[in-house]
C-alpha positions in Angstrom: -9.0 -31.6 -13.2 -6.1 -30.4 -10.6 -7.3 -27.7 -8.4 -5.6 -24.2 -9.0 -2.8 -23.4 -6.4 -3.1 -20.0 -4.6 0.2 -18.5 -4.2 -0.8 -15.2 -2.2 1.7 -16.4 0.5 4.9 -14.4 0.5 7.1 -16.6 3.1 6.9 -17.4 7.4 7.4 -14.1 8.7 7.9 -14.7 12.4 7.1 -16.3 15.1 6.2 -15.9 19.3 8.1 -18.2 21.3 7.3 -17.9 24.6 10.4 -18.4 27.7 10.4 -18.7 31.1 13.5 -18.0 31.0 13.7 -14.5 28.9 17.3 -13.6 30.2 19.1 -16.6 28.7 16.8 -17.4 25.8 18.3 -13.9 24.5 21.7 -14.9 25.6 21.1 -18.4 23.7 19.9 -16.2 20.0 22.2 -13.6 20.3 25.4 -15.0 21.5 24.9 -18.7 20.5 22.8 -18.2 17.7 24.4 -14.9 16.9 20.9 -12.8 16.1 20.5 -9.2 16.8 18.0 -7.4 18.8 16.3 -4.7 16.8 13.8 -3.7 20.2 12.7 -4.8 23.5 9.2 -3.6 24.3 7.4 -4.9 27.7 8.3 -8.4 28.5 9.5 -9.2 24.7 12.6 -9.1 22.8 12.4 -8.8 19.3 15.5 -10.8 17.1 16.1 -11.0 13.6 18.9 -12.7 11.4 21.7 -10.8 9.8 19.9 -11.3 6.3 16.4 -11.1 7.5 14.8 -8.3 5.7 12.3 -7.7 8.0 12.3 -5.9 11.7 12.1 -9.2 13.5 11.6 -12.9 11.9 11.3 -14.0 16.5 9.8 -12.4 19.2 10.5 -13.8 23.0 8.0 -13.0 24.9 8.4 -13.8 29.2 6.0 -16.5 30.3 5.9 -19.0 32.7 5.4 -21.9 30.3 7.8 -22.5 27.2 5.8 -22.7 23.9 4.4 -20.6 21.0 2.5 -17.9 21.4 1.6 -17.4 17.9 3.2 -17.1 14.2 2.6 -14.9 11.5 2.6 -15.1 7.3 3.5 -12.5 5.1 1.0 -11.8 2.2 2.1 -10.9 -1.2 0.6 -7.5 -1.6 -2.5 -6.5 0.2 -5.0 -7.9 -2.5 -4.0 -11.4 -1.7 -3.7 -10.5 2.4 -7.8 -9.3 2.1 -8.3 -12.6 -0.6 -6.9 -14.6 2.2 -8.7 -12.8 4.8 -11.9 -12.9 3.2 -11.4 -17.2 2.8 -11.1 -17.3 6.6 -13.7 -15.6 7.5 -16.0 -18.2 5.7 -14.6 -20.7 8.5 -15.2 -21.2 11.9 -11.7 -20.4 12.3 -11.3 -16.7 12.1 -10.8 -14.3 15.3 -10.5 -10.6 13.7 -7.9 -8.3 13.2 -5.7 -6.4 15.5 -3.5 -3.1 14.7 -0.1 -4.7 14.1 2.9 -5.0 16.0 6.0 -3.7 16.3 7.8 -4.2 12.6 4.8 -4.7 11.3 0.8 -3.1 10.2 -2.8 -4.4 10.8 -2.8 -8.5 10.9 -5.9 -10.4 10.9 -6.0 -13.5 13.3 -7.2 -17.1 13.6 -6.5 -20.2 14.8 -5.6 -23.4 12.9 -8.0 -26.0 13.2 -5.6 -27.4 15.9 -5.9 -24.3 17.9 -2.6 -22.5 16.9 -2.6 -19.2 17.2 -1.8 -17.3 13.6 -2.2 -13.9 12.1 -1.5 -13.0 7.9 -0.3 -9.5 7.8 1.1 -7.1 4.4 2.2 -4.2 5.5 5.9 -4.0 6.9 8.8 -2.0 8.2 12.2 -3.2 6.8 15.2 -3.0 8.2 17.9 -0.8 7.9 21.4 -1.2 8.6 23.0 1.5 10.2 26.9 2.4 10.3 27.7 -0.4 12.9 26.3 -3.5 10.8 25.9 -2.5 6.9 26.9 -5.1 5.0 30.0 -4.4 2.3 27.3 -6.4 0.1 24.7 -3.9 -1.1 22.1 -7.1 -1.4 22.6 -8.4 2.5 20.4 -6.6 5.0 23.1 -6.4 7.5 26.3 -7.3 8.4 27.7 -10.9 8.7 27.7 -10.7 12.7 30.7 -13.1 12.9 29.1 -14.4 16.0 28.2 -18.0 17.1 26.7 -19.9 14.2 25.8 -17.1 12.7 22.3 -18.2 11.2 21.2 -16.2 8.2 17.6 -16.5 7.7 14.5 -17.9 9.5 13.4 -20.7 7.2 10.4 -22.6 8.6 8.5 -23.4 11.6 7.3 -27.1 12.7 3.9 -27.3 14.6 2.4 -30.8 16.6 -1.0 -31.4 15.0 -3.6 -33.8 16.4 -6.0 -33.7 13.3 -3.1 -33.4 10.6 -5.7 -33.8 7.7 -7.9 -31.1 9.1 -4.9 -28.9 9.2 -3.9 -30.0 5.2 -7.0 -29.3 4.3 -7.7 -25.9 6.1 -4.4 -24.6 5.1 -4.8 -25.7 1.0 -8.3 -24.1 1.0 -8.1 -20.9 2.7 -4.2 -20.1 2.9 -2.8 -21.8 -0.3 0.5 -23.1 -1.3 1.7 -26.8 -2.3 2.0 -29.7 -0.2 5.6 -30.9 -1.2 5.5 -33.5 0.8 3.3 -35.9 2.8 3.5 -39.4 5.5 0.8 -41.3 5.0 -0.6 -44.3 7.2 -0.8 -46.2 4.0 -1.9 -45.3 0.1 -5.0 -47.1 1.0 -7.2 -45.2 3.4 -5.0 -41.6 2.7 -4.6 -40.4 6.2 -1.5 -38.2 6.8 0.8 -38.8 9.9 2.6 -35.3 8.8 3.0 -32.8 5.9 5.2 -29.9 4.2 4.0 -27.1 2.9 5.5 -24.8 0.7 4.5 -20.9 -0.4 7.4 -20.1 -2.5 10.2 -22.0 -4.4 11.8 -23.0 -1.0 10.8 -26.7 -0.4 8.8 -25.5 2.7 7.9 -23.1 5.1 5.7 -24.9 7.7 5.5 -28.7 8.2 3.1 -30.0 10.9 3.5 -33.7 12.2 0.8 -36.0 14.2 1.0 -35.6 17.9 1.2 -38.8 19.1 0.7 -37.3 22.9 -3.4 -36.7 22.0 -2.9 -33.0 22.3 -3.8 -29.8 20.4 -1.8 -26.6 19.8 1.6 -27.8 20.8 5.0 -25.9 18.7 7.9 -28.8 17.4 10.4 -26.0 16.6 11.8 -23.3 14.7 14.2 -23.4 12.2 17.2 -20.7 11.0 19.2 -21.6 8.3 22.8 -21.3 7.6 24.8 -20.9 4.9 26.5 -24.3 4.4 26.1 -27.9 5.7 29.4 -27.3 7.6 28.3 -24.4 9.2 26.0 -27.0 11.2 28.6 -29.1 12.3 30.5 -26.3 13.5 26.9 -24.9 15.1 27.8 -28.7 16.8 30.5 -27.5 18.4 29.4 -24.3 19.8 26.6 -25.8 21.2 28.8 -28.3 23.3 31.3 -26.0 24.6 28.5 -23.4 25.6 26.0 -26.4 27.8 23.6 -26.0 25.1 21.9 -29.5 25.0 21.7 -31.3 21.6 18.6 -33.3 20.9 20.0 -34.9 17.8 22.4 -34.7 14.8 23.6 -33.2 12.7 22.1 -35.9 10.4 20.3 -35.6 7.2 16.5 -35.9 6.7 15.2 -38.4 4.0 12.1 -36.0 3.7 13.4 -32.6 1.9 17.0 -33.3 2.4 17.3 -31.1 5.0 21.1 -31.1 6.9 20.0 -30.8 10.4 21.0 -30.1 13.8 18.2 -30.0 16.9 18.8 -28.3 20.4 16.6 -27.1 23.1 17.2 -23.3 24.1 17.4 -22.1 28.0 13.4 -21.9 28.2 12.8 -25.2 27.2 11.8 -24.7 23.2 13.5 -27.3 20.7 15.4 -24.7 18.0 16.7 -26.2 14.2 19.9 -25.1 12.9 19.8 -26.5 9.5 21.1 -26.0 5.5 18.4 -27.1 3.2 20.9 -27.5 0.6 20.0 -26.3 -3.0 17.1 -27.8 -3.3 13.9 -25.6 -4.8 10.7 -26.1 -5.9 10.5 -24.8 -9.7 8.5 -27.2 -11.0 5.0 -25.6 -12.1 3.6 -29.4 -12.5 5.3 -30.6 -9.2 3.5 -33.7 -7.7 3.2 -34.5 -4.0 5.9 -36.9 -2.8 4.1 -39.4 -1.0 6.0 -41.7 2.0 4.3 -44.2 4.0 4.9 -45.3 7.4 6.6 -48.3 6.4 9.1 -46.5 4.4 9.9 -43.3 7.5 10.5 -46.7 9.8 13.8 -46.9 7.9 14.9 -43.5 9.4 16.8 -40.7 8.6 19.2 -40.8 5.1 22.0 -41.6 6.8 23.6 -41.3 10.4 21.7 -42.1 13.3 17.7 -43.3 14.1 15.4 -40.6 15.2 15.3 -39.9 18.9 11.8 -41.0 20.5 11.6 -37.6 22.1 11.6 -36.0 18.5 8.0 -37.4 17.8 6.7 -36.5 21.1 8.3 -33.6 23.0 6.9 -30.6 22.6 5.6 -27.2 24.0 4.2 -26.6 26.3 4.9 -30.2 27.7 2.9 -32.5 28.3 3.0 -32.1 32.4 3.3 -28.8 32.2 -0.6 -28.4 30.4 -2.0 -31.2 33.1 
């Protein structure tokens, strides 16, 4: 019999980058990316999109090493946040709660089993437009900023896993949602290279790939979306004429279809600007799609081969933890 999925997931709600270079990592989301700061507070700078609903969906926080200091989930009511909470702390995995943050109440923390910092919280301050960016369109949390690309939303986060299984398996058991997509080394022996999970009817929210490097705890990147595929070529553009340096694309992925562009901001973090196109998950007897390793070798769906330094760069480097 198929195991009941827990949905008491609401969506990613944000995540700690951390920049050693605070100054232009701003400059890169505000002007570039064209976010808005809703509050500075110590050495961090808290950003949102224009149609983020929350206070912040990023918080830069000054360090000397480029990375991820944490990232944070967004429970469905505070049932399922003290359901969740109470699955954790069965595990070896749980740290404790703290009293909240700025934008947001009382989260409880723990690490994944790769050592990445996370917290699930409920309780949240919105944000409201004031007379400077209130949107014409009563059901858009701010104003379209007509600024660089202009990203909309925060749509998922990618994490560097060295026990990818452990991490599927901890995350289905204790956090919940469905794994919409999975590499495996081969149908055989069942071991996953990477995999996709979803908490809502978006295709994903976090995906978390093997880290070929050996290490534990390392961030890929964060993704904002925009509103059209040609938004990202134009996001192309802007990225060129402002020094920004592209990783790769804009391509599309075989695996969830997403229209992609990937570029490293000032600090040294690789950032996704990316449409996911239309596609949903709305099918309540949806089955894992299941690739192996043989297939991914065949690339991307069309345009060019994955960079090397996509399956192994990440943050902190590897140099930089030596």
């Amino acid at each position: 019999m198929k195991q009941e999925i827990i949905w008491d997931i609401a969506h990613l709600a944000h995540v700690e980058m951390l920049t050693p270079k605070l100054e232009e990592s701003t400059h890169f989301f505000t002007d570039i990316m064209g976010m808005s700061v809703s509050d500075v507070k110590g050495d961090s700078v808290y950003l949102r999109a224009y149609d983020d609903y929350e206070h912040h969906t990023l918080k830069l926080t000054a360090s000397k090493k480029p990375g991820m200091r944490h990232f944070a989930w967004r429970a469905k009511s505070e049932q399922a946040l003290q359901r969740r909470v109470l699955a954790i702390k069965k595990t070896n995995y749980a740290i404790g709660w703290n009293e909240g943050d700025l934008g947001h109440g009382p989260a409880f923390q723990y690490t994944s089993p790769d050592g990445h910092l996370t917290e699930i919280y409920f309780e949240t301050t919105k944000y409201k437009s004031g007379k400077q960016d209130t949107s014409a369109l009563k059901n858009t949390a701010s104003k379209f900023p007509a600024r660089g690309i202009n990203v909309r939303r925060i749509d998922h986060l990618n994490l560097f896993a060295k026990d990818v299984r452990a991490f599927r398996n901890f995350q289905l058991e204790n956090l919940g949602g469905l794994l919409t997509e999975t590499i495996l080394d081969n149908l055989s022996d069942q071991n996953p290279k990477a995999v996709w999970f979803a908490v809502n009817s978006k295709s994903y929210d976090l995906a978390v790939t093997e880290d070929h490097t050996g290490m534990t705890g390392r961030f890929h990147h964060v993704t904002y979306a925009t509103n059209s595929r040609e938004e990202v070529l134009i996001a192309a553009d802007i990225c060129l004429e402002n020094g920004i340096y592209i990783e790769t694309g804009p391509h599309k992925h075989t695996i969830q279809q997403t229209f992609f562009l990937y570029v490293y901001e000032p600090g040294g973090n690789r950032v996704e600007i990316a449409n996911t196109t239309a596609r949903l998950i709305v099918d309540p007897d949806y089955e894992t799609v299941v690739w192996t390793q043989e297939e991914r070798k065949k690339g991307q769906a069309w345009g060019l081969p994955t960079v090397p330094t996509f399956h192994t760069r990440g943050t902190p480097m590897a140099e930089e933890i030596k």
